[in-house]
C-alpha positions as CSV (number, residue, x, y, z in Angstrom):
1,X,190.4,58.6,75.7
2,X,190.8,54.2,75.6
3,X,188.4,52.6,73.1
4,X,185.1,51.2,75.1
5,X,185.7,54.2,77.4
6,X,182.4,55.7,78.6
7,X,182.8,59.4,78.4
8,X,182.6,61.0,81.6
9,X,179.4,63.4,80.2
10,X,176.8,62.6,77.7
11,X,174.4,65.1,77.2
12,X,170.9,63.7,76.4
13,X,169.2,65.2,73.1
14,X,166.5,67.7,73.3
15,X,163.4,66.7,73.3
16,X,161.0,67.4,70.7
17,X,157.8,69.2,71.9
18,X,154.8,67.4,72.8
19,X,152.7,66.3,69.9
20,X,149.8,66.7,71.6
21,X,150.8,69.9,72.5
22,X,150.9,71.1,69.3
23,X,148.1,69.3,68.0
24,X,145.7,71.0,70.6
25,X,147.4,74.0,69.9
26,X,146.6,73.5,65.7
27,X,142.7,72.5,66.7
28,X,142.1,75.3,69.0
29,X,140.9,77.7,66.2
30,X,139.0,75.2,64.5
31,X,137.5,74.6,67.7
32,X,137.0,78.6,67.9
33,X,135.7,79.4,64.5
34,X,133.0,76.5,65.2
35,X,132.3,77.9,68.7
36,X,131.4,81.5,67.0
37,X,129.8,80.1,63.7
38,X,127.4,77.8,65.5
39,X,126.1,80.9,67.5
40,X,126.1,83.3,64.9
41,X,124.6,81.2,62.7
42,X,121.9,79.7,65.5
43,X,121.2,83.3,65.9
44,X,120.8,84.5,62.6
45,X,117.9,81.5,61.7
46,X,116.3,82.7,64.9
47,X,115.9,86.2,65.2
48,X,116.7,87.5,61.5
49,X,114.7,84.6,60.2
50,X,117.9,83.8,57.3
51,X,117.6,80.6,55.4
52,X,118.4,77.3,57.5
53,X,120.2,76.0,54.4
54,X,122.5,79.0,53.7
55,X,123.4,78.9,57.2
56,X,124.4,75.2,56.5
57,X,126.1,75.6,53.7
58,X,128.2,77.8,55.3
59,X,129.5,75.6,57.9
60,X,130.0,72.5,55.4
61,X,132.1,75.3,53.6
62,X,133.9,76.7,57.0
63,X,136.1,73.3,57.1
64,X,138.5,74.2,53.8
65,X,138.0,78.2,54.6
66,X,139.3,78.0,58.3
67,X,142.2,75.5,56.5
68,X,142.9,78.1,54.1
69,X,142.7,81.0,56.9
70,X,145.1,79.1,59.3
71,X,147.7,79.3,56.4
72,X,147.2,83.0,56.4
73,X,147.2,83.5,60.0
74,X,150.4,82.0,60.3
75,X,151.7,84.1,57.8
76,X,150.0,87.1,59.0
77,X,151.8,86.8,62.5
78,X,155.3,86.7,60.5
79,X,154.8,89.6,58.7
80,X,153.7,91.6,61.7
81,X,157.0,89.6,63.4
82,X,158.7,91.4,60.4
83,X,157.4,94.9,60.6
84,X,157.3,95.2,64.5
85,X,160.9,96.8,64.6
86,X,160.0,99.3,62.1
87,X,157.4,100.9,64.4
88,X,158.4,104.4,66.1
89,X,157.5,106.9,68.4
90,X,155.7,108.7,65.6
91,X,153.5,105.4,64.7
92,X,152.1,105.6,67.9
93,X,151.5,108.8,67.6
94,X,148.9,107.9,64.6
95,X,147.8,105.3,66.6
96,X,146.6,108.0,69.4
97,X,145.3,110.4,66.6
98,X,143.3,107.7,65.2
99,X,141.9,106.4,67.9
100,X,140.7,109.6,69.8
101,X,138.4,109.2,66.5
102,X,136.4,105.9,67.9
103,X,133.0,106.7,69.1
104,X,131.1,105.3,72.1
105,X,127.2,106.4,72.0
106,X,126.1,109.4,69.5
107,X,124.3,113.1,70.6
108,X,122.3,115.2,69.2
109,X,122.9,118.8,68.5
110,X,121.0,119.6,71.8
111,X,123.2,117.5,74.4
112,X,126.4,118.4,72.6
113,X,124.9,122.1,73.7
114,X,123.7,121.2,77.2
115,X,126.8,118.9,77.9
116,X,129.9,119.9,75.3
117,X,132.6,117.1,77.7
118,X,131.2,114.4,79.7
119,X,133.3,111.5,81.2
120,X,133.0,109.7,77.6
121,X,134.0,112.6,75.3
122,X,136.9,112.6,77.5
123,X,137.8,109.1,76.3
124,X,138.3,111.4,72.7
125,X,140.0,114.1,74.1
126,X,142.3,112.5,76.1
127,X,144.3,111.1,73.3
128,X,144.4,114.3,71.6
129,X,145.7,116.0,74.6
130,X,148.7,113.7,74.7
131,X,149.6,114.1,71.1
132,X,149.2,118.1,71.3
133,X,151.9,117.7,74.1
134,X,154.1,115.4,72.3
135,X,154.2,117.6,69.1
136,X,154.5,120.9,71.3
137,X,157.1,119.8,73.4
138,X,158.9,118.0,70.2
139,X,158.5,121.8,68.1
140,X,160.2,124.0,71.2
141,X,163.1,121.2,71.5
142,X,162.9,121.3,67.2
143,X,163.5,117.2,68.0
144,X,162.0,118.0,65.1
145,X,161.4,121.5,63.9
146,X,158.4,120.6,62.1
147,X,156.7,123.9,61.8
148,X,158.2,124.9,58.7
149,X,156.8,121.5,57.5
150,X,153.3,123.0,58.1
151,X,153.9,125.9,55.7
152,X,155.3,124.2,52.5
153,X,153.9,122.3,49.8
154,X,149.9,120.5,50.1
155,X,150.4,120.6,53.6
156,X,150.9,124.2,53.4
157,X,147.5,124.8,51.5
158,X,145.6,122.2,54.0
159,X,147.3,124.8,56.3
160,X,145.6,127.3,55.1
161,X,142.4,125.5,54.7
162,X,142.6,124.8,58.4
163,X,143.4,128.2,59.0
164,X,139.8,129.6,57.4
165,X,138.0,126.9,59.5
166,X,139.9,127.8,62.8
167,X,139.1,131.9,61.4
168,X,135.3,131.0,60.6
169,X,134.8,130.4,64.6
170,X,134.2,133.7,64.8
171,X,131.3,134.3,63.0
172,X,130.1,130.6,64.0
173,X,126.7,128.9,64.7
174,X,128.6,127.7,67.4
175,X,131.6,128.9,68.5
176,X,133.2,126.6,70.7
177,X,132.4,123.7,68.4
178,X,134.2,125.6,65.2
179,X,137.0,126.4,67.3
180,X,137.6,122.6,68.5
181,X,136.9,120.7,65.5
182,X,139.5,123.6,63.5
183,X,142.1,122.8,66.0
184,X,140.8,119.0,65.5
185,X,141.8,118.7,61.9
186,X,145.0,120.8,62.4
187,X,146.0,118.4,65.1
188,X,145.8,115.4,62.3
189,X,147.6,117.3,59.8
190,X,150.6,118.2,62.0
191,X,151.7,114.9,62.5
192,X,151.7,115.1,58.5
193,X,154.3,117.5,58.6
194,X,156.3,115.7,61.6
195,X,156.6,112.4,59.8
196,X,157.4,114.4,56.4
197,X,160.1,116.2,58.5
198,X,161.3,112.8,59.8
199,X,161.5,110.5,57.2
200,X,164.5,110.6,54.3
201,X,163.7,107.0,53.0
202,X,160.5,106.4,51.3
203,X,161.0,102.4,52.6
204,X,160.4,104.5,56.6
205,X,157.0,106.4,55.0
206,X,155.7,102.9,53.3
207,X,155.7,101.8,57.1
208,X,153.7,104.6,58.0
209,X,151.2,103.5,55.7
210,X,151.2,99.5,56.3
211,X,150.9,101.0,59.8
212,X,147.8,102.5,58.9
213,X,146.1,99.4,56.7
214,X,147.4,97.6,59.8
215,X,144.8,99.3,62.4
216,X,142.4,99.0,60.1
217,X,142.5,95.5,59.4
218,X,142.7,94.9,63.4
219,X,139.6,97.7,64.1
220,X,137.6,95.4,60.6
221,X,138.3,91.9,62.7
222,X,137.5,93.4,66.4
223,X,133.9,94.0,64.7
224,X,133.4,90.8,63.8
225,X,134.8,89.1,66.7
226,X,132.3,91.7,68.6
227,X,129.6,90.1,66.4
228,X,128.5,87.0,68.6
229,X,129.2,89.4,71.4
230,X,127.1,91.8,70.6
231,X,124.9,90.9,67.9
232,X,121.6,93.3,68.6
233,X,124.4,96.2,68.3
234,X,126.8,94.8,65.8
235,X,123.8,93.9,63.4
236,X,121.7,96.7,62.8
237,X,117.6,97.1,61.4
238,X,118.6,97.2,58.1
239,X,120.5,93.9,58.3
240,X,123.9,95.4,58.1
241,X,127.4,95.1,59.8
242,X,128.6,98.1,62.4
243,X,130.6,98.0,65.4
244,X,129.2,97.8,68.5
245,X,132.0,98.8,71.3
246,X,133.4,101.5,69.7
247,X,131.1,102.2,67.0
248,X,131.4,101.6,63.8
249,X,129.2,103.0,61.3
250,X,128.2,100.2,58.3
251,X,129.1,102.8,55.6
252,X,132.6,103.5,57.2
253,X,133.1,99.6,57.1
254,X,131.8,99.2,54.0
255,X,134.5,101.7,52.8
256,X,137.3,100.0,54.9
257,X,136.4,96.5,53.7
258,X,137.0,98.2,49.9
259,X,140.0,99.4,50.4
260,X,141.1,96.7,52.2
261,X,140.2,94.6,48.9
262,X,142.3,97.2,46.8
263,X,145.6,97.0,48.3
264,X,146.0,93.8,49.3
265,X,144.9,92.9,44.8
266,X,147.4,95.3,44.4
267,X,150.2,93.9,46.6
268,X,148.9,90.6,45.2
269,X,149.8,91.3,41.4
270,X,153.1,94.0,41.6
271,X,154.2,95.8,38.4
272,X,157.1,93.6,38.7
273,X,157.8,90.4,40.0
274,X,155.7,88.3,41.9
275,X,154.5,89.4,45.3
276,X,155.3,89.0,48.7
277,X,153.0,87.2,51.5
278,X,150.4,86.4,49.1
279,X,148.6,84.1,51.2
280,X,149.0,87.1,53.9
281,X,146.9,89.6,51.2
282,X,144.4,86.9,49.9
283,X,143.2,86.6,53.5
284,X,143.2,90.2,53.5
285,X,140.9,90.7,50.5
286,X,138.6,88.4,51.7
287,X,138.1,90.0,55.0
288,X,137.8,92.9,53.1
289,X,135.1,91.2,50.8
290,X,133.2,89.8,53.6
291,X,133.2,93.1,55.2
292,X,131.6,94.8,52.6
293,X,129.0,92.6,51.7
294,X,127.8,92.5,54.9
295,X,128.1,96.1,55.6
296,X,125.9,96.8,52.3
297,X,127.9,100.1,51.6
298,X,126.5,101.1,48.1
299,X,128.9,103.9,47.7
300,X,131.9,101.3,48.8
301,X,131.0,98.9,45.7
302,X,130.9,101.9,43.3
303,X,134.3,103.5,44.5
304,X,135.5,99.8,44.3
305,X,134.8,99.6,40.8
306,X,136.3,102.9,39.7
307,X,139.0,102.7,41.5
308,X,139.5,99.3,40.1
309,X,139.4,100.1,36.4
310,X,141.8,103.5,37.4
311,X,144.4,101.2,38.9
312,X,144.3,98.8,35.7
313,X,144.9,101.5,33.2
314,X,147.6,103.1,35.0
315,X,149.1,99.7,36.1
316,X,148.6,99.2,31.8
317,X,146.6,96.0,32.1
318,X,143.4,97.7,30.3
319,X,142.5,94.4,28.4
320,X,141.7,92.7,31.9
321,X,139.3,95.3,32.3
322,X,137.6,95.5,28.9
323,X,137.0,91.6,28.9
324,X,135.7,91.4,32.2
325,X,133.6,94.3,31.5
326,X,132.5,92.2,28.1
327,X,132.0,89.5,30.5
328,X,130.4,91.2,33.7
329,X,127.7,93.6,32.0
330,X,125.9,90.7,30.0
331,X,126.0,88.4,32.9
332,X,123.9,91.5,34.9
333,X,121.4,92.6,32.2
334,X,120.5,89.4,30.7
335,X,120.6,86.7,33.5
336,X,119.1,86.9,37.4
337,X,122.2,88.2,38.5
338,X,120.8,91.7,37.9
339,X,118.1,91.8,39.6
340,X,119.8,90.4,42.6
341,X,122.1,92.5,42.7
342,X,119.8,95.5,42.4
343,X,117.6,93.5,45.2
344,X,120.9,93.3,47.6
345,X,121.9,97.4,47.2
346,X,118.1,98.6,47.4
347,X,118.6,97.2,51.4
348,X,114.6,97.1,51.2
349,X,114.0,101.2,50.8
350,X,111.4,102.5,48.9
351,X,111.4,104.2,45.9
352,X,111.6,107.2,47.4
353,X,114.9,106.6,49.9
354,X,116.4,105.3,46.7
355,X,116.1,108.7,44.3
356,X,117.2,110.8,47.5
357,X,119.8,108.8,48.6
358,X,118.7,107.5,51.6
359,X,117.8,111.6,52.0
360,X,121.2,113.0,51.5
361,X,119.6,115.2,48.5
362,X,117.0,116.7,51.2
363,X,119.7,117.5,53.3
364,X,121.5,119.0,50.7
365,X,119.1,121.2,49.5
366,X,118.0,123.2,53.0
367,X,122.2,123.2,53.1
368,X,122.6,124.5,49.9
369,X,119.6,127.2,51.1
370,X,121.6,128.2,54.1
371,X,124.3,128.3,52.6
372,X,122.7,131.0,50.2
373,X,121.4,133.2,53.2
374,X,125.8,133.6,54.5
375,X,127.6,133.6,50.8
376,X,130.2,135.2,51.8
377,X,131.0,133.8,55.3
378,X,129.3,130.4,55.0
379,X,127.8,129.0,58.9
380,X,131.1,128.2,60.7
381,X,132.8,125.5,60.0
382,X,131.8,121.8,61.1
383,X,129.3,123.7,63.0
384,X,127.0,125.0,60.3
385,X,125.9,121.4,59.3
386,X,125.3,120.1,62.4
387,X,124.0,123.1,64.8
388,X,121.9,125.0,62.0
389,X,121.4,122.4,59.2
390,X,120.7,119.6,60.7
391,X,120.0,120.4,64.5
392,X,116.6,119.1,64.2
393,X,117.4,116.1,62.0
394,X,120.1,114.0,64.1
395,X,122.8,113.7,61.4
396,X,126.4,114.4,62.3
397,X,126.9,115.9,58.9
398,X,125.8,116.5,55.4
399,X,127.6,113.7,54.1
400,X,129.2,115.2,51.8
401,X,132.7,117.1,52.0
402,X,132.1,119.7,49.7
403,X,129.3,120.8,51.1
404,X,130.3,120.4,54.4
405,X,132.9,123.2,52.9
406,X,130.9,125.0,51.2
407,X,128.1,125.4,53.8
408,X,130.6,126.7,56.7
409,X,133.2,128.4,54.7
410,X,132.3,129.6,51.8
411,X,134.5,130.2,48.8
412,X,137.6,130.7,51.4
413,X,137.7,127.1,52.3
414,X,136.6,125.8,49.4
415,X,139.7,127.2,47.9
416,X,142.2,125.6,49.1
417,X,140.8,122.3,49.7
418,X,140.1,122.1,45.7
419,X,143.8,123.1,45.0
420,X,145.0,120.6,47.2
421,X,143.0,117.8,45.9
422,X,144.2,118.7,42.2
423,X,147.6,119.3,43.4
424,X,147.6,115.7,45.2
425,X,146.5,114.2,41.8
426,X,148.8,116.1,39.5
427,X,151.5,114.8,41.5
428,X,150.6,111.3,41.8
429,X,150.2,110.9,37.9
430,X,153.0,113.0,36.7
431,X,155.0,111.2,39.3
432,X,154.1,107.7,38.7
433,X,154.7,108.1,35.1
434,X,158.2,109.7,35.6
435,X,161.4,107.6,35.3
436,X,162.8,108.7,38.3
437,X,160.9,106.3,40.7
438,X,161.8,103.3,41.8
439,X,160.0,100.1,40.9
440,X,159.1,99.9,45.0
441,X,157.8,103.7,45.0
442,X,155.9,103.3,41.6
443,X,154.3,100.4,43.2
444,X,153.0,102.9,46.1
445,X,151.9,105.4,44.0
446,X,150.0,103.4,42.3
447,X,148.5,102.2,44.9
448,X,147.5,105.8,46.6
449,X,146.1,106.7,43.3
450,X,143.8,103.8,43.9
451,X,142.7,104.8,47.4
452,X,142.9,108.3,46.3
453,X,140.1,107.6,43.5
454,X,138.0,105.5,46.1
455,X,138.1,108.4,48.8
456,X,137.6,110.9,46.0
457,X,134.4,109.4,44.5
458,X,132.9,108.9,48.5
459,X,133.6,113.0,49.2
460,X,130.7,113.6,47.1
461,X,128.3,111.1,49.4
462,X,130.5,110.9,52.4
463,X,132.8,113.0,54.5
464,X,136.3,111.4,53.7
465,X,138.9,114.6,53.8
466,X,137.5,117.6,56.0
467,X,136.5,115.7,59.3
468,X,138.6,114.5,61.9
469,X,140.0,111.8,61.1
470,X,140.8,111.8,57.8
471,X,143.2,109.0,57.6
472,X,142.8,108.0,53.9
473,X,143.1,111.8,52.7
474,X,146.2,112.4,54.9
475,X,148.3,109.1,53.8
476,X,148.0,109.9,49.9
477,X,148.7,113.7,51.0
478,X,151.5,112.8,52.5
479,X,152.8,110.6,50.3
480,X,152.3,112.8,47.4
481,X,154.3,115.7,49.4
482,X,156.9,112.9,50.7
483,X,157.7,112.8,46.5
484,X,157.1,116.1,45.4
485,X,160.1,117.5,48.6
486,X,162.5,114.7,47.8
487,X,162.7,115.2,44.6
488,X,162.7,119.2,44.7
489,X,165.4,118.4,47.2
490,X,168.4,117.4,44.1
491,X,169.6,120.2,42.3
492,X,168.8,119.4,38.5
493,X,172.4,119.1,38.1
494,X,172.8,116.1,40.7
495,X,169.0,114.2,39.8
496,X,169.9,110.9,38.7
497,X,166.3,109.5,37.4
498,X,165.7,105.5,38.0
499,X,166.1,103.2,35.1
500,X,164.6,99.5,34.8
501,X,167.6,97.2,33.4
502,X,165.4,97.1,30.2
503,X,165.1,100.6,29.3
504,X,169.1,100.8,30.0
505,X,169.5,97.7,27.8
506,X,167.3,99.7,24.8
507,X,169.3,102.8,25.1
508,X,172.4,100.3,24.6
């Protein structure tokens, strides 16, 4: 082409986006968040009577929080971008399972009798109907052949466990309910066995757990977004979180919220290396935080604590936790901190709620007298509490998984559930201390030991492992079994155990 020839085509560059566009698109949560805060907090001075100025300090404060939580968000949606592809058929699978566990309106024992499926149980069973296909059709087509995977290891002694619930129907309170609630539980721990009989990669299994912290972080943020919605039914008498549509109970958020704080520290602060996403998990912790202060779980704060000091030792970081012990426990006895505190967890019971635990002990005691009249058989499972125990009370259970055990079957349930839970244990500890692991797997098994210690210290005041859904019991289970077959997989011969570089450069 000549010099000072126009070319015959010139494409034009691209234009940038509107400004405006994306400046409106940057204010709209701001606008949002102030939207919500202003009613919540309008509402709060006016019908719970909370201090004007607390209320205002909170929205002078909202400005650098919803700065801070727009940095999150934005990383939040790329990590989801990120782990989207990851999700399979069998995620959604655990997506069904869980959420045929979301409850609409509670019954007594007496309308559960009268009316055992009305048009909103069905919104329960339906999901468990389609996952019972799915696995059935899945096990005669062996796409995979996951019953051997219900027979072998801790699965195989839940199995069992299972078994003597779905065997104590027969000599029930109430048969029908036994028999559902049996096939309930063994419903959840089948899909267990099909992921363990799936998964070869322990990077596939660590999706099936972020899977799992991910509905629960979605299910914690739909009840506060359900909040100015429905306040009257997302805040209850005692001044404390729950979710309204489904519901949410404030002592299962007040658990959520705590482990939700104990990951995302522990994803924060790796064994090695600096972590991923941090802004990601410090927006995590503090809807976790937020969560369980308002929730006012007093069993969430103590499992918290342990579970806290549990991960430091095993992580070896005890010194953080002796000097913020030496620092924390003066600040509480000797300064108004203690008494605040004390003031905040006594959620204004009496004397009397306190030393019975909000009357868990009187429930346990005409338990632990039933359970004395049928020694040897026990009630029937997940029947004996309700239908017998408590049938004139209104609680769904005894709060208390062992016993919940105990009370409907006996020694014969009792055993294997124990076994199990010191099984899971031995494994996670001998495991996490073995050279063999990865510094990716060590960082998992670190951190089921700490959800593992949190669930373990609720059994005794909660029902974490026996009722459907267990979600928290059956991730560390199956985790802890993910190890204990890949490993008993090599030949001694062939086991090749994982070295850091240092430890290879000592032996040098």
């Amino acid at each position: 082409m000549a010099t000072g020839t126009k070319p015959a085509w010139n494409p034009e560059p691209a234009r940038p986006a509107s400004r405006s566009a994306v400046a409106l698109l940057k204010f709209l949560p701001f606008l949002l968040v102030g939207v919500i805060g202003s009613v919540v907090g309008g509402w709060l001075v006016m019908e719970k009577g909370v201090n004007l100025a607390l209320v205002s300090l909170a929205l002078v404060l909202a400005l650098p929080v919803m700065w801070g939580s727009w940095i999150g968000f934005k990383e939040v949606w790329r990590v989801l971008v990120d782990f989207w592809p990851q999700v399979k058929w069998w995620h959604w699978i655990w997506f069904l399972s869980l959420s045929s566990s979301f409850v609409f309106r509670y019954r007594s024992a007496s309308e559960i009798s009268q009316s055992p499926v009305d048009s909103t149980a069905g919104l329960r069973l339906a999901p468990e109907v389609i996952v019972a296909c799915i696995l059935i059709a899945r096990l005669i087509f062996r796409k995979p052949d996951w019953g051997p995977s219900m027979t072998k290891g801790i699965v195989g002694s839940m199995t069992i466990f299972g078994s003597v619930c779905l065997l104590s129907s027969l000599w029930s309170v109430k048969f029908s309910w036994t028999l559902y609630k049996s096939l309930e539980y063994l419903l959840d721990l089948s899909i267990i066995a099909v992921v363990l009989a799936i998964v070869r990669k322990s990077e596939d299994f660590k999706s099936f757990i972020d899977w799992t912290w991910v509905i629960a972080g979605v299910t914690t943020a739909w009840v506060w977004i359900g909040l100015p919605i429905w306040p009257q039914q997302s805040w209850a008498e005692e001044s404390r979180l729950a979710g309204a549509y489904p519901i949410v109970s404030s002592n299962e958020l007040g658990d959520t919220g705590a482990i939700l704080i104990l990951v995302a520290a522990i994803r924060y602060w790796p064994l090695v290396g600096k972590g991923k996403n941090q802004a990601f998990y410090i927006l995590t912790a503090l809807l976790g935080a937020v969560t369980m202060i308002a929730a006012q779980t007093r069993s969430a704060f103590a499992g918290l604590a342990v579970a806290a000091l549990v991960v430091l030792y095993f992580a070896g970081r005890t010194k953080y936790a002796v000097w913020g012990s030496i620092l924390a426990v003066p600040a509480v006895i000797f300064t108004s901190v203690g008494p605040k505190i004390m003031s905040y967890l006594q959620r204004d019971q009496s004397a009397e709620e306190l030393t019975t635990m909000s009357s868990r002990l009187d429930w346990w005691s005409i338990g632990y007298k039933m359970f004395m009249q049928h020694p040897f058989t026990g009630l029937g499972a997940y029947a004996g509490s309700r239908f017998a125990v408590l049938a004139n009370i209104g609680a769904p259970q005894l709060h208390s998984d062992w016993l919940e055990v105990i009370v409907g079957t006996s020694i014969w349930g009792l055993t294997p559930f124990l076994i199990s839970l010191i099984w899971i244990w031995a494994i996670l500890i001998r495991y996490y201390r073995g050279r063999w692991l990865t510094p990716e797997d060590r960082q998992l098994t670190l951190e089921m030991i700490g959800v593992m210690t949190v669930i373990t210290i609720h059994s005794f005041v909660n029902v974490e492992m026996t009722w459907h859904h267990p979600t928290l019991f059956l991730i560390v289970l199956g985790w802890a079994e993910f190890m204990r077959r890949r490993l008993h997989a090599r030949s001694p011969g062939r086991t090749q155990l994982y070295q850091t570089p240092v430890l290879i450069e000592q032996q040098r």
